[in-house]
C-alpha positions as CSV (number, residue, x, y, z in Angstrom):
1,X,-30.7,3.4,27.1
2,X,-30.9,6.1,24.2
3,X,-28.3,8.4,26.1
4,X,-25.9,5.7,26.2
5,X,-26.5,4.6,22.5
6,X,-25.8,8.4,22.2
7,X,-22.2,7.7,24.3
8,X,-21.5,5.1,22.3
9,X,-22.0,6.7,19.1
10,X,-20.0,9.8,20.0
11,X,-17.1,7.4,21.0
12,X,-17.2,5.2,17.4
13,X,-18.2,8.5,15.4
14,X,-18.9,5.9,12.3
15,X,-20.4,6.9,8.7
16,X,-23.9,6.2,8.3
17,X,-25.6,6.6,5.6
18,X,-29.6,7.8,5.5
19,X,-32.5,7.6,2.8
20,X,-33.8,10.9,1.8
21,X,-37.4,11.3,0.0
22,X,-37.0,12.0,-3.6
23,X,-39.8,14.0,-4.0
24,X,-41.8,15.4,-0.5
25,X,-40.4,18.5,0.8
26,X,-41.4,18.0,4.0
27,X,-39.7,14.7,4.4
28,X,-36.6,15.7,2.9
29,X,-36.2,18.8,5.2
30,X,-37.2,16.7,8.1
31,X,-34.3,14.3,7.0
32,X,-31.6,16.9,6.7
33,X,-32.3,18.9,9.7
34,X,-31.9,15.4,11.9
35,X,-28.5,14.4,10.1
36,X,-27.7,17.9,10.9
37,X,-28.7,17.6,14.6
38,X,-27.2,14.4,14.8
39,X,-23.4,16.1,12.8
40,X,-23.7,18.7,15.2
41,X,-23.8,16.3,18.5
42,X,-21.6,14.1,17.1
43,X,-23.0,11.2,17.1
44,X,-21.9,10.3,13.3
45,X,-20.2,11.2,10.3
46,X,-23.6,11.3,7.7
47,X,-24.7,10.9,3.9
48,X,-27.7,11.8,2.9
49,X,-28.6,9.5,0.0
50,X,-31.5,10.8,-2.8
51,X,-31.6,13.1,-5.4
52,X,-28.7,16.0,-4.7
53,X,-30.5,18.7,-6.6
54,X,-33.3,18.5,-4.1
55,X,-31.3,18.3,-1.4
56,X,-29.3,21.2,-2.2
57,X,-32.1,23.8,-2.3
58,X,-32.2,23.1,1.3
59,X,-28.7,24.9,2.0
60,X,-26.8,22.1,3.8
61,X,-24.2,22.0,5.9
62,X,-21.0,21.3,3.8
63,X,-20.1,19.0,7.8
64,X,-23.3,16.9,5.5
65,X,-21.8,14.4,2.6
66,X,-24.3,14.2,-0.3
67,X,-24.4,10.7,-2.0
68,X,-26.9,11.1,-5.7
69,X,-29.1,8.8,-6.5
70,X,-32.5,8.3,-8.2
71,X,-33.2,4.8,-6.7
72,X,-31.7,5.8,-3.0
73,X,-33.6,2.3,-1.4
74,X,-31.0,0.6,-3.8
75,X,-28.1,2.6,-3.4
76,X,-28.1,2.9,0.2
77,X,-27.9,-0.9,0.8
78,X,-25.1,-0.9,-2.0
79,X,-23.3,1.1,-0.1
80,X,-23.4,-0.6,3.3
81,X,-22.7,-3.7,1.2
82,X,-19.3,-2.1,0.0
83,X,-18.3,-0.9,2.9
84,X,-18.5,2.6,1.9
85,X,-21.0,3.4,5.2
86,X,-20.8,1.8,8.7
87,X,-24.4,1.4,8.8
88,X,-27.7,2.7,7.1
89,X,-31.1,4.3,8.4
90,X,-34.4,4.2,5.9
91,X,-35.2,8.0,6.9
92,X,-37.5,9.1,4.7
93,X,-37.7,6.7,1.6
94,X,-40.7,4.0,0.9
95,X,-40.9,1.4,3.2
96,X,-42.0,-1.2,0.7
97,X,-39.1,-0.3,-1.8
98,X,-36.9,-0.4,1.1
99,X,-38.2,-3.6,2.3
100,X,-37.8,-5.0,-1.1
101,X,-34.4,-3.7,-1.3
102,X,-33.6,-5.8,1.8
103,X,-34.9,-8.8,1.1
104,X,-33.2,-8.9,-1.9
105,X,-29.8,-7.7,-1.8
106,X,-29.6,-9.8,1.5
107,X,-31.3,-13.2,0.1
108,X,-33.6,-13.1,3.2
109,X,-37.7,-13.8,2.5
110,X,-38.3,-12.4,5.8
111,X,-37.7,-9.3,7.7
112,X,-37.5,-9.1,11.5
113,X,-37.1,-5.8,13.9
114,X,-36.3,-5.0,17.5
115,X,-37.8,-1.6,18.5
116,X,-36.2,1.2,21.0
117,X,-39.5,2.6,22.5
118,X,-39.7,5.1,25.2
119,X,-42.5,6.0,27.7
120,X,-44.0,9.3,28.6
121,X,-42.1,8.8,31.5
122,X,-38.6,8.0,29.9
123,X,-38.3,4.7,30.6
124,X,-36.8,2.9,27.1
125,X,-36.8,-0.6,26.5
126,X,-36.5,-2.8,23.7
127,X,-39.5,-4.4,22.2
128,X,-40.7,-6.6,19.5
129,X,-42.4,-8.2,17.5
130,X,-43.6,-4.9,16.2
131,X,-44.3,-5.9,12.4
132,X,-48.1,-7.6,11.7
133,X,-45.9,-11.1,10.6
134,X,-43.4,-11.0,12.7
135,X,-42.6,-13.2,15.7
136,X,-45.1,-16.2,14.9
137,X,-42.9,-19.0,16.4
138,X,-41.0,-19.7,19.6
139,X,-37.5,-20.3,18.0
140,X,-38.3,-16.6,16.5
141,X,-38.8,-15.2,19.7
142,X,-35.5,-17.0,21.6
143,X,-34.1,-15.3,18.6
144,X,-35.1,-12.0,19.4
145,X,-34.5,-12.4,22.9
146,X,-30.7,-13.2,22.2
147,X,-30.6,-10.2,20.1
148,X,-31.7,-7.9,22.5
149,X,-29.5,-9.6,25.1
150,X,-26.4,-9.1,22.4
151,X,-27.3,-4.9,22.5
152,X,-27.9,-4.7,26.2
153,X,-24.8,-6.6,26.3
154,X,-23.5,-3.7,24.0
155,X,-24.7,-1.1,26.5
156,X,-23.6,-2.6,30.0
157,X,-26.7,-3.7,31.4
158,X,-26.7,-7.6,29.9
159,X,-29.4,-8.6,32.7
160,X,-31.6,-6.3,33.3
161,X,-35.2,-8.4,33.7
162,X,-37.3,-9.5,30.3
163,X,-40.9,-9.3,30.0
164,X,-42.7,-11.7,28.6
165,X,-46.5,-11.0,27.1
166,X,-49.9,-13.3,26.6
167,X,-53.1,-12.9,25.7
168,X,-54.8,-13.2,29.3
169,X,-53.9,-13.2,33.1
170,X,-53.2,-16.9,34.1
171,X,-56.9,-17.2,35.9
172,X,-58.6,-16.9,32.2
173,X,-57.4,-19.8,31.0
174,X,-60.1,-21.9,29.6
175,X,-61.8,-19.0,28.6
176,X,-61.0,-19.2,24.8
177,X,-58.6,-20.8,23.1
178,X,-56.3,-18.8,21.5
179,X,-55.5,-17.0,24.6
180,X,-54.9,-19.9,26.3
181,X,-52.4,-20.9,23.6
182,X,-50.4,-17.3,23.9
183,X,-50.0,-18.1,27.6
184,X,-48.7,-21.8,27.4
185,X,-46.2,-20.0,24.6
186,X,-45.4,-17.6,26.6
187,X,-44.4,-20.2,29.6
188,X,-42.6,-22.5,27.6
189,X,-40.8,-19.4,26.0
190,X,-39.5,-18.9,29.4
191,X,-38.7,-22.6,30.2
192,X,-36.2,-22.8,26.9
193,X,-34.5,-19.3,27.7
194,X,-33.8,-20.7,31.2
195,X,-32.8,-24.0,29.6
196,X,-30.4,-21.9,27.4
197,X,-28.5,-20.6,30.6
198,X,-29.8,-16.9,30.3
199,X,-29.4,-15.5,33.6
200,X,-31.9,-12.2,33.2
201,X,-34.4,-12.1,35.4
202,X,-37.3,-13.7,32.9
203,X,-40.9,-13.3,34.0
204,X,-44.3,-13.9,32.3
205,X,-46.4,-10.4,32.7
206,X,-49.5,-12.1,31.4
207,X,-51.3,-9.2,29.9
208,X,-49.9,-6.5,32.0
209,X,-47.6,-5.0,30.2
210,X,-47.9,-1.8,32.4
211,X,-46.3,-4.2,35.1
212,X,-43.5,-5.2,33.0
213,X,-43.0,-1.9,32.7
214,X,-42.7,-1.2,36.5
215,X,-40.2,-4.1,37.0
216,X,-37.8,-1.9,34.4
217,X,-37.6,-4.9,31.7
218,X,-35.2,-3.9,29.4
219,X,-36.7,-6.4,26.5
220,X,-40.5,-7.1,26.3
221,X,-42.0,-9.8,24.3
222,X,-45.7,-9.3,22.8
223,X,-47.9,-12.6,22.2
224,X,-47.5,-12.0,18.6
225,X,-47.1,-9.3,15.6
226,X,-50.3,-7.8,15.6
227,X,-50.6,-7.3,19.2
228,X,-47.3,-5.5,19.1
229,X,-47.4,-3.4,16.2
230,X,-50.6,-2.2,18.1
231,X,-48.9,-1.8,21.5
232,X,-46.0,0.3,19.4
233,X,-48.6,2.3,17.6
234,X,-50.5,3.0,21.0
235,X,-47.3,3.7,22.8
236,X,-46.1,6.5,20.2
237,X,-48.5,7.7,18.0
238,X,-51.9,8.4,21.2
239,X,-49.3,7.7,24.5
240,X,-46.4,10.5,24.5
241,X,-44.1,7.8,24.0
242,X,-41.4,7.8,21.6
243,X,-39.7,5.7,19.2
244,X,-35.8,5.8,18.8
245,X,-36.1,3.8,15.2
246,X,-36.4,-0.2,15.2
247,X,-33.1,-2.8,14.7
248,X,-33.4,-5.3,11.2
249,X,-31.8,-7.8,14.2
250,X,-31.9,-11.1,11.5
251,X,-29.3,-9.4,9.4
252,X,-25.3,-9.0,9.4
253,X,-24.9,-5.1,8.9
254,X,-26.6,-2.2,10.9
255,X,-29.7,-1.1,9.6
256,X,-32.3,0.8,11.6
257,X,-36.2,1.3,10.1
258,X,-37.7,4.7,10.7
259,X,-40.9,6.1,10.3
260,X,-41.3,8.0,6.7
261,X,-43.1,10.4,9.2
262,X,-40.9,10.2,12.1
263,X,-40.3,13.4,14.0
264,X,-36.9,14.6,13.7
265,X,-35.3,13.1,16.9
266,X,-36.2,9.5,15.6
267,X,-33.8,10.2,13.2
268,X,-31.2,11.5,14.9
269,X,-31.9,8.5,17.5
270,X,-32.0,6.1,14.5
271,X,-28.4,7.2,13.0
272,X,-26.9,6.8,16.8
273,X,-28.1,3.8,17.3
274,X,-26.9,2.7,13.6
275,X,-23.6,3.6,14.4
276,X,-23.3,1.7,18.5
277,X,-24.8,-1.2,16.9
278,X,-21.3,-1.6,14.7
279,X,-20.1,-3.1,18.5
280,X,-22.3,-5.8,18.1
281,X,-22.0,-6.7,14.2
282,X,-18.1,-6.1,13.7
């Protein structure tokens, strides 16, 4: 999947714009050396969006456009609000200014992503909900479920098989309530996707993700917020898996969340992926 986000980006070669740390010299060297990587392989056109002076004592490449700011979380979503940049990538700034940023200059009260994970074995898929309040209801999820359709779509495989996640195998129920609640959400989840006419290959994994895995889902589903944001941090941060940056799918424009301590081929993943999403938003 991330190689042909890569195609896809090298065929639309758009703008995008990415958040550079105003103040940690790691982060803003980390920053520049993946819009460098991602200039040189031509996946996009990029501006680097922070404070130029501190930017500049890093000896960029003049292929790099340089955007000043002192409030970059602000400026970059001005700018992908103007039209002045295809799509944006958080990079290196504050998540919670970022997030505020968001919220506000898109009149949204709530934020919801769709991650591009990979596994030590290079499987990717696209998973979700990975943020702690994210995800809580069913018309959420067939929301997220479309969205991730919409990109596979995007990237010629529109049925590959969905995974769908509970608390428990279906021999625990009546062992405790609550899993037995994620695992008649999880079914009817199911029943109103097939209702809806989607014609992927839709299957509740129970708890096994590792199975969902071997049946090459394309989109997995976790019971809930929590549950995935500790599935994501498992996967990435103690499993050799990677993350390829996480899609704000709720709003109108491209914009891809990174980690502030993301290696630097998240980032270069993240600004590909900002620019093949432009398919599905223009």
């Amino acid at each position: 999947m991330i190689q042909k986000i890569k195609q896809i980006a090298q065929a639309k070669k758009q703008l995008i714009g990415i958040g550079v740390s105003l103040t940690e010299k790691e982060y803003i060297s980390r920053t520049i050396m993946a819009a460098e990587s991602a200039v040189n392989h031509n996946l996009a056109d990029v501006i680097l969006v922070g404070d130029k002076s501190q930017i500049e004592k890093f000896g960029i490449s003049s292929k790099i456009q340089v955007y000043h700011s002192l409030t970059p979380e602000q400026t970059l979503l001005e700018l992908l609000h103007a039209k002045k940049v295809a799509g944006i990538v958080r990079g290196s700034l504050s998540s919670s200014k970022f997030l505020k940023e968001v919220k506000q200059q898109f009149g949204v009260s709530r934020i919801f992503r769709i991650a591009l994970l990979e596994t030590a074995f290079n499987f990717c898929f696209l998973f979700a909900p990975i943020g702690i309040d994210e995800g809580k209801t069913l018309a959420e999820k067939v929301t997220l479920v479309r969205a991730g359709i919409s990109l596979l779509e995007t990237l010629g495989i529109a049925e590959a098989p969905i995974g769908i996640l509970s608390g428990g195998r279906l021999s625990d129920i009546g062992r405790d309530h609550h899993v037995d609640k994620t695992i008649a959400q999880a079914e009817e989840l199911i029943s109103i996707l097939k209702q809806q006419n989607i014609k992927n290959d839709i299957r509740h994994f129970e708890i096994l993700i590792e199975d969902a895995i071997a049946a090459q889902c394309r989109i997995i589903i976790a019971p809930d917020g929590i549950s995935g944001n500790l599935i994501y941090r498992t996967l990435v941060h103690l499993g050799n898996g990677k993350s390829h940056g996480a899609w704000y799918y709720n709003l109108p424009l491209p914009i891809i969340d990174t980690s502030r301590v993301g290696p630097i081929f998240e980032y270069e993943s993240a600004i590909a992926f900002a620019s093949a999403l432009t398919s599905i938003s223009s």
